[in-house]
Legacy VTK file of the C-alpha trace (Angstrom):
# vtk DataFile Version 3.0
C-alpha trace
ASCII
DATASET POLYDATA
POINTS 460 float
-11.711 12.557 0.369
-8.448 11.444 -1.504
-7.995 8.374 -3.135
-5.263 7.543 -0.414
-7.848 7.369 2.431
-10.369 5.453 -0.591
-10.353 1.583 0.963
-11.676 0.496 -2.122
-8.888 1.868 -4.264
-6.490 0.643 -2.263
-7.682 -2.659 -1.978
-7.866 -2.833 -6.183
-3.996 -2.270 -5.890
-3.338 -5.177 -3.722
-5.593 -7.769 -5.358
-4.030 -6.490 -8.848
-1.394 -8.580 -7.767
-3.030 -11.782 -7.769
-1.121 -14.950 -6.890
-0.323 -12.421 -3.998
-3.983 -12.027 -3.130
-4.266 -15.741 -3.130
-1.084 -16.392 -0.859
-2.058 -13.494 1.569
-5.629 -15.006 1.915
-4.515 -18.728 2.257
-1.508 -17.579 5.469
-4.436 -16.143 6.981
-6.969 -18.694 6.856
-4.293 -21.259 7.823
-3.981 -19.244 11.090
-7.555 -18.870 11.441
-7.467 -22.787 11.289
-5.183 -22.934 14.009
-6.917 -20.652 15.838
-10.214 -23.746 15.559
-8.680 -26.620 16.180
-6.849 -24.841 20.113
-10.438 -23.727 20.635
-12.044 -27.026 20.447
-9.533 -28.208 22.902
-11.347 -26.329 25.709
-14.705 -27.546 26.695
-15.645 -24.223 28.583
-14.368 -22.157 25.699
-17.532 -20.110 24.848
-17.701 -19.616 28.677
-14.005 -17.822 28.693
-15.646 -15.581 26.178
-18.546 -14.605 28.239
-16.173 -14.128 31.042
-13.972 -11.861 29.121
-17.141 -10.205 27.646
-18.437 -9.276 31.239
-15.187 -8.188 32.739
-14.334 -5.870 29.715
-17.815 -4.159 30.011
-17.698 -4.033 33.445
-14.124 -2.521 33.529
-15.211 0.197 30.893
-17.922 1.120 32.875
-16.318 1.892 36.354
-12.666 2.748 34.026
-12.472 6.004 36.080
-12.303 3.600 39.541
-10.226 1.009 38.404
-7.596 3.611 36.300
-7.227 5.720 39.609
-6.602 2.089 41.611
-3.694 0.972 38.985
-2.115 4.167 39.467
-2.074 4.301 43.306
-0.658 0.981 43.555
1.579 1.082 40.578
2.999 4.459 42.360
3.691 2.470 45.601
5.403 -0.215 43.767
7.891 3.142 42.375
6.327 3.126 39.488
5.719 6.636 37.998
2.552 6.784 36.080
1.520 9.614 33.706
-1.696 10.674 31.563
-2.351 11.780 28.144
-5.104 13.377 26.537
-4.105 12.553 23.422
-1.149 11.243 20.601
0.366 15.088 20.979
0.746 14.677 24.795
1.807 10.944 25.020
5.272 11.476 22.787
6.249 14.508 24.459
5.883 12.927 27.891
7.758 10.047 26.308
9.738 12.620 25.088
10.492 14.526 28.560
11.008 11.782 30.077
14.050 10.360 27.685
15.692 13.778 27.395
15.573 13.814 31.625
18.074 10.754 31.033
19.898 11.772 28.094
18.634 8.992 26.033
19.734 9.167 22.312
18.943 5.258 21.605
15.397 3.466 22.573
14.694 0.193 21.307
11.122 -0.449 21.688
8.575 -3.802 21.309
5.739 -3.739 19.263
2.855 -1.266 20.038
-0.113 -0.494 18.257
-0.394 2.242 20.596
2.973 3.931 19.363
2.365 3.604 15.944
-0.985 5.159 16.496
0.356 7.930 17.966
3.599 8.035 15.698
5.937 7.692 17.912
8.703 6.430 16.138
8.941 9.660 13.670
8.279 11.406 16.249
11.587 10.839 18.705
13.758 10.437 14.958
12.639 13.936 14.588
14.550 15.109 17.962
17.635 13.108 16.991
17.040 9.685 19.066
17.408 6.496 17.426
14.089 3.838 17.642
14.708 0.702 16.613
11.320 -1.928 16.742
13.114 -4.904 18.249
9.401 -7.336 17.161
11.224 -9.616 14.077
8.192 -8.223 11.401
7.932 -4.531 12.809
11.928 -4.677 12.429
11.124 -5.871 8.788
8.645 -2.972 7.911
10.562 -0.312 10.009
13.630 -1.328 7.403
11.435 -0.931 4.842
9.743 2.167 5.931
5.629 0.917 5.852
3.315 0.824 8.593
2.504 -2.769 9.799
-0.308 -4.794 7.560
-1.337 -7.320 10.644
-1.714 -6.230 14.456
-0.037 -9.391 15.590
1.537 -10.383 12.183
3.044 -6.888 10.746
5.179 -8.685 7.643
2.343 -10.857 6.536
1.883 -8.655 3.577
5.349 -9.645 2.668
6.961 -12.960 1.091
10.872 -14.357 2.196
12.355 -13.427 -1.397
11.121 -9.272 0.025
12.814 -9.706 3.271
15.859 -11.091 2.135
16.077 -8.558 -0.519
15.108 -5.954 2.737
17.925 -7.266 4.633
20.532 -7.525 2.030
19.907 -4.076 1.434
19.891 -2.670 4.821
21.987 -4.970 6.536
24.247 -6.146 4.047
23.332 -10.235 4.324
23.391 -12.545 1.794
21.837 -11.375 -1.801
19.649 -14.300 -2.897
19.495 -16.288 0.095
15.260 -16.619 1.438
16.515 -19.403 3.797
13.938 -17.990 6.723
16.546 -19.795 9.465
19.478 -17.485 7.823
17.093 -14.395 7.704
16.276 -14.981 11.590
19.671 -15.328 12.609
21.029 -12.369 10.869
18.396 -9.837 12.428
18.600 -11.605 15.940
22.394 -10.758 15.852
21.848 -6.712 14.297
19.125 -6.638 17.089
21.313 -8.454 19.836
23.597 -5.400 19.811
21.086 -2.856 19.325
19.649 -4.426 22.785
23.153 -3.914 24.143
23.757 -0.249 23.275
20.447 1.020 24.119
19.567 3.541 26.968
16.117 2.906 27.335
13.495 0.357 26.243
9.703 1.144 25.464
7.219 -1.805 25.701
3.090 -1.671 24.748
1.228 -2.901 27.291
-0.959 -6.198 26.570
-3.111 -5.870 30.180
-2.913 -3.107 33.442
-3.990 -5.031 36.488
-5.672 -2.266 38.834
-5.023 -4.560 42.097
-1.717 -4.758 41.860
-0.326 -1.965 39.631
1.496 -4.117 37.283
1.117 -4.137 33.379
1.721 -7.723 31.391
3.688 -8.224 27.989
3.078 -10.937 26.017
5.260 -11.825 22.694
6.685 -14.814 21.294
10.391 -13.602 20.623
11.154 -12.311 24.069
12.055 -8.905 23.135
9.998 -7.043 25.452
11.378 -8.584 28.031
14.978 -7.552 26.828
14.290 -3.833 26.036
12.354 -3.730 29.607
15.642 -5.452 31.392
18.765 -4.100 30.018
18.845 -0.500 29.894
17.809 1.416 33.700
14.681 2.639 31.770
12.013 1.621 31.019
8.869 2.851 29.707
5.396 1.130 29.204
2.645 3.291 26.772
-0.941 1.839 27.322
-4.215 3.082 26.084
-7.359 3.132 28.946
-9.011 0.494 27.990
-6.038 -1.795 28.685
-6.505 -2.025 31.942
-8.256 -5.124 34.104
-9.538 -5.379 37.803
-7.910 -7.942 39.657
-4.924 -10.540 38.832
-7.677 -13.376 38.657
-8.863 -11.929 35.471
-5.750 -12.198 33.932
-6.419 -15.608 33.503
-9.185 -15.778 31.163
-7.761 -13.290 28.797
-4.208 -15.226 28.759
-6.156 -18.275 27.631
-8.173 -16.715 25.264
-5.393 -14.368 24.079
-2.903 -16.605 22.188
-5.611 -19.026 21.323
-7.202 -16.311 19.145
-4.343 -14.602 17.452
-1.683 -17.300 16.635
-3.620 -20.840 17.350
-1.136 -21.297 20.560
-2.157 -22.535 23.746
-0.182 -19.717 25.089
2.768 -16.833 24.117
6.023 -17.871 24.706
6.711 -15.172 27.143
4.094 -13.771 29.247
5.546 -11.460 31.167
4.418 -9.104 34.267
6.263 -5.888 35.169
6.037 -4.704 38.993
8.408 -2.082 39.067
11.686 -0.844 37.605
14.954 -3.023 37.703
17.548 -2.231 40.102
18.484 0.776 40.252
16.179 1.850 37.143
13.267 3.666 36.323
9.779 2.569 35.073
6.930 4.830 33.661
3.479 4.205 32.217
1.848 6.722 30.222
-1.730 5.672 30.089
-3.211 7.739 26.836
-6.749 8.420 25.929
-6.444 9.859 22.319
-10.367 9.492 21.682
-10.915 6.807 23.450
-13.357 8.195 26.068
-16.082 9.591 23.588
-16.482 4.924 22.786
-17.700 5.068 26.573
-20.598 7.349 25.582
-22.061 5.544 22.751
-24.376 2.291 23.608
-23.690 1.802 20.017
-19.379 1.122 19.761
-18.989 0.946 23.660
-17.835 -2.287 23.451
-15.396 -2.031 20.586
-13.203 -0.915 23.507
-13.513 -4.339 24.599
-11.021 -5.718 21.869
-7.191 -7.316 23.197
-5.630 -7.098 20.314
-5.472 -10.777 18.979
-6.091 -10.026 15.281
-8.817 -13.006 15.237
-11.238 -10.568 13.443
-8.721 -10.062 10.642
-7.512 -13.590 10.117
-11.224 -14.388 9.248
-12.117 -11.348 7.604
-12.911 -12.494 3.381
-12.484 -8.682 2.759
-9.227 -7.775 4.833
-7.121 -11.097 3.275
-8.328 -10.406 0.030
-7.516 -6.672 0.213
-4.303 -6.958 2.761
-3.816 -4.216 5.677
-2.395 -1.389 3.967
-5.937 -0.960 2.029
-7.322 0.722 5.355
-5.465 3.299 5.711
-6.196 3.321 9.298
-3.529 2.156 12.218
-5.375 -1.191 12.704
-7.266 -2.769 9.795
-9.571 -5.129 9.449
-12.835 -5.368 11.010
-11.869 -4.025 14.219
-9.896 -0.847 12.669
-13.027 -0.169 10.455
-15.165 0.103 13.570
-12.366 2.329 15.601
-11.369 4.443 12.610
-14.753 4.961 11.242
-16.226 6.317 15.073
-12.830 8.719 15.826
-13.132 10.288 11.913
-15.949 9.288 9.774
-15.116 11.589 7.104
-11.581 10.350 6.501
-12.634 6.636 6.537
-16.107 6.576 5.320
-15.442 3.663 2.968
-14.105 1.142 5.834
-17.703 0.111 7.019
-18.490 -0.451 3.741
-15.658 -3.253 3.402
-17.323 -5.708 4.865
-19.873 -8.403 3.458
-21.501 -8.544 7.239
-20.802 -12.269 7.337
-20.689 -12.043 10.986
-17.503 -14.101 11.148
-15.446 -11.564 12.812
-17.766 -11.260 15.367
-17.923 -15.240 15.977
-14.500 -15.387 16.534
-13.800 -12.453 18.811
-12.809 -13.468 22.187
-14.194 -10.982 24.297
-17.390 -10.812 21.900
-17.640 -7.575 20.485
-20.547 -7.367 17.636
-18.628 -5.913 15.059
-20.443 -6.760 12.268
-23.467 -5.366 13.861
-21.307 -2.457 14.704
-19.913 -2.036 10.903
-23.753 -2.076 9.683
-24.583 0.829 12.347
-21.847 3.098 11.000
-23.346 2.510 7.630
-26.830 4.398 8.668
-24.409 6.806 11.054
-22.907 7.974 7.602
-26.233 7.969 5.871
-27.863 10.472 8.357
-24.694 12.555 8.619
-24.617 12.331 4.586
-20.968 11.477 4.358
-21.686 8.955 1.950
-20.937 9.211 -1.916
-23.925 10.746 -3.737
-23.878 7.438 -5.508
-23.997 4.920 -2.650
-26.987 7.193 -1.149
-29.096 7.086 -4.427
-28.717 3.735 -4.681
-29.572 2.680 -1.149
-32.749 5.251 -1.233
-34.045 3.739 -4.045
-33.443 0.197 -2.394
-35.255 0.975 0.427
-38.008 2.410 -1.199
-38.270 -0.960 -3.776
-38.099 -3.048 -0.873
-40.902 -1.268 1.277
-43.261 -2.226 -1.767
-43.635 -5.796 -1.992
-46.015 -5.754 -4.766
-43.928 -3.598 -6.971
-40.762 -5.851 -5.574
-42.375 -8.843 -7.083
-43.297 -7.451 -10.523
-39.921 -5.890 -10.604
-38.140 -8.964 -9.794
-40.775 -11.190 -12.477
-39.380 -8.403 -15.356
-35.651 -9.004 -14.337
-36.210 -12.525 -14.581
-37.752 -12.415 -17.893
-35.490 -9.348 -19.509
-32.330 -9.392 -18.157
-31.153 -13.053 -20.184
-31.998 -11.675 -23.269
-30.570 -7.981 -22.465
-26.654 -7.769 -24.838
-23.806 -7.426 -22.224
-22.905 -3.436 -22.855
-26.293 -2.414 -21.519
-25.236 -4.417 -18.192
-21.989 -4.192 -17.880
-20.864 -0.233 -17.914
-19.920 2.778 -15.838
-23.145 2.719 -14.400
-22.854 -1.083 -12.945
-20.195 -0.746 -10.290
-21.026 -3.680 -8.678
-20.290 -5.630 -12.835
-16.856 -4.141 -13.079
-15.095 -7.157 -11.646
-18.383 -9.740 -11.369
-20.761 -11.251 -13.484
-24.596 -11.572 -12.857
-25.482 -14.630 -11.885
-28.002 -16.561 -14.018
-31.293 -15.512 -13.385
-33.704 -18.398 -11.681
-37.007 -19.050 -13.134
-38.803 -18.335 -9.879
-38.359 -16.639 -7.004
-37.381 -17.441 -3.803
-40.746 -16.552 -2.049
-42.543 -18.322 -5.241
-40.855 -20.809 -4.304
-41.610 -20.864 -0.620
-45.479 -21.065 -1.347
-45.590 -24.151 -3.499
-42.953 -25.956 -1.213
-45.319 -24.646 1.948
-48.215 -23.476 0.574
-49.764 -19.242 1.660
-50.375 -20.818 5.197
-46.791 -21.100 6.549
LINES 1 461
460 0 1 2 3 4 5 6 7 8 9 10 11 12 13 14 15 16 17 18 19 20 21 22 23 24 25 26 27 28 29 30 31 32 33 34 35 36 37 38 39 40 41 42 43 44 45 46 47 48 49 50 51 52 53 54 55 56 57 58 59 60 61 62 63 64 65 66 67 68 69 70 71 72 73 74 75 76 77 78 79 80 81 82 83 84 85 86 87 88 89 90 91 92 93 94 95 96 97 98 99 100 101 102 103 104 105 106 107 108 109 110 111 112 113 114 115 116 117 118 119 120 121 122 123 124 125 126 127 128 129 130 131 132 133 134 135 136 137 138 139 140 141 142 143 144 145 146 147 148 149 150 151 152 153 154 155 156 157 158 159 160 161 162 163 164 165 166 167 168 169 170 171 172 173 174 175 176 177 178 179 180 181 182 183 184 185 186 187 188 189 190 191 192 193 194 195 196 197 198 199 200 201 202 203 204 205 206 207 208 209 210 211 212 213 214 215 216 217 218 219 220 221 222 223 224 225 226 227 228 229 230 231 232 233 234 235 236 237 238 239 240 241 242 243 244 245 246 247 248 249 250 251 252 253 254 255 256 257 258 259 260 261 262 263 264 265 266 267 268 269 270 271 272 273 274 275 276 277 278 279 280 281 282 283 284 285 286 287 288 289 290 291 292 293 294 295 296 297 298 299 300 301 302 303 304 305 306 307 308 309 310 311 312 313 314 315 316 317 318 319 320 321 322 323 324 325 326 327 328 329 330 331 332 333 334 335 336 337 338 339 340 341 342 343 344 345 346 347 348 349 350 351 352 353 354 355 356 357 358 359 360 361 362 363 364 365 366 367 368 369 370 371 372 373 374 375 376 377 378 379 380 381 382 383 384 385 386 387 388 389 390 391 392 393 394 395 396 397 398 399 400 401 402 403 404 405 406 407 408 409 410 411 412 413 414 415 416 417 418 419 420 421 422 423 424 425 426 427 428 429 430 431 432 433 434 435 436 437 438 439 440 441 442 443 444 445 446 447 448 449 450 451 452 453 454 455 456 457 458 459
């Protein structure tokens, strides 16, 4: 493995940085704060996320029922719904399906689902022009990076970057980081983009197999714009997007917003039922390794996850390392568990970027254990012997210590005793990964389980 798809090498670049490090944590935690004080405003909060919890795994497990209901009923609403095996097969549909209409400019709201299939390259490549029409994938598009955040892409990024982005690209004013200014000047590059457009691609936030419809939710209103001015429109949606009934809907909206931004809801939560007037609409539903999750009692329920970003806003590791240090299309918690299950080889380190806190897992809405999740992948790797001849010395040897209490004891006694008086060089070297950026903590006189007995006595 390369050093690019290394989590741990990526994440020393970031934090090299850092009053950076410290900014990027603190915006996150603020939202994460938000996020807290919305929740406690619902009594029958921890309800809504056993709700969600049930209707996810219940969906996943008849998926092949409710999939072929959405596409009946979207198809009698004239809605034109396609499948794709995978990323290859979603853009060329896409593809097809602008070429049929002589498309040569899309402008398209934010989709994880796109960028995980590379969409965007991939219609530049045949001589269309994409244009992200979400304010921070607009900012990273300009500045050619893959989004940081799955609900906040520019997070990564202070005001004095985008103004120097958009002075650059769009010719505003150099030295002005007045965000109102900033705002203004990409709503009125987008608002003619919008105009000139033949055809407008949305993500899809939930299917609803009773009725055939998808929903949209952002804050700026952009989906609905690129889904209402030009005649086409397309919606791209992975499988596990999809929900049973309309009634559902309404747990996920509340717990939706709630969890990603602190809001009591999006701004605009909107529901397509067909094409506009005189327009087309298509949904191509993709699977891209998504079915293989539905096999394993282990990740099954990572499918589960609506995209709110809660996961990451809590995360120590991802806002002290930042989203690029992943390497995978969604970081965080969430991304390690996806990324690590569709190509352990490539991202072998992302399990291993996580304290298991649990916190992630607290805070999901729908109540996927990703921590527990993260710690499985960690033995998956083990028995497949992925892991770094290094990692899997030292966690043989740890389990072997640790299945020997009496040796554990005297071991820990002599560390006690030895360590204090040991000079720094024999602690701190190559050989002490773990020292390179921490110091030991001062070693306690007793033990904790020495401890324990004269508090409780050999009884307890």
């Amino acid at each position: 493995m390369s050093v690019l798809d290394d989590h741990p090498a990526k994440a020393k670049e970031f934090v090299a940085n850092d009053e950076r490090m410290h900014w990027h944590d603190q915006a996150l935690w603020f939202v994460r704060e938000k996020r807290d004080r919305t929740t406690k405003t619902i009594p029958e909060w921890e309800t809504l996320r056993r709700y969600a919890d049930q209707i996810k795994s219940h969906t996943m497990a008849n998926l092949d029922k409710y999939l072929l209901e959405f596409e009946k009923n979207a198809n009698e609403k004239g809605i034109t719904v396609h499948f794709a095996k995978d990323a290859k097969e979603h853009n060329e549909i896409v593809h097809r399906i602008l070429s049929e209409n002589n498309v040569k400019k899309v402008v398209k709201s934010k989709s994880m689902l796109t960028e995980e299939c590379h969409l965007n390259p991939y219609l530049e490549s045949k001589g269309m022009e994409v244009i992200d029409t979400d304010l921070g994938e607009r900012i990273v598009q300009l500045r050619n990076e893959p989004p940081s955040h799955i609900v906040l892409p520019a997070i990564h990024l202070k005001k004095q970057d985008v103004s120097d982005t958009f002075h650059e690209k769009m010719g505003t004013e150099k030295g002005n980081y007045d965000p109102t200014y900033l705002t203004r000047a990409a709503r009125a590059d987008l608002r003619q983009k919008f105009l000139d457009a033949d055809a407008g691609i949305t993500g899809v936030n939930f299917a609803i197999a009773n009725t055939g419809g998808v929903v949209v939710c952002t804050n700026e209103g952009n989906a609905d714009m690129g889904a209402s001015l030009p005649k086409l429109h397309i919606a791209c949606m992975g499988i596990e997007k999809v929900v049973p009934r309309l009634q559902d809907l309404s747990v996920f909206t509340r717990l939706l917003a709630r969890s990603a931004t602190g809001q009591a809801i999006t701004s605009y939560t909107s529901h397509f039922h067909g094409p506009v007037e005189g327009g087309q609409m298509h949904i191509v539903i993709v699977d891209n390794k998504r079915t293989p999750f539905l096999q394993s009692e282990s990740y099954k329920k990572a499918l589960n996850c609506i995209r709110c970003g809660a996961c990451m806003n809590t995360c120590p590791i991802y806002r002290r390392s930042g989203g690029h240090s992943y390497d995978y299309v969604i970081p965080g918690p969430i991304g390690s568990t996806l990324g690590t299950f569709r190509d352990p080889k490539k991202h072998k380190t992302l399990s291993f970027a996580c304290t298991l806190c649990g916190s992630c897992s607290n805070v999901c809405p729908v109540k996927i254990d990703l921590d527990s999740q993260l710690y499985t992948h960690r033995q998956d790797l083990r028995e497949k012997n992925i892991i770094s001849n290094q990692k899997r010395l030292s966690m043989q040897f740890a389990s072997w210590l640790m299945s020997k209490p009496a040796l554990f004891d005297f071991v820990g006694k002599v560390a006690r005793k030895v360590v204090p008086l040991l000079p720094k060089f024999m602690i701190y070297n190559r050989f002490n990964v773990w020292g390179k950026q921490r110091d030991i903590p001062t070693m306690p006189k007793k033990s904790f389980k020495e401890i324990y007995k004269e508090e409780f006595g050999n009884d307890k």
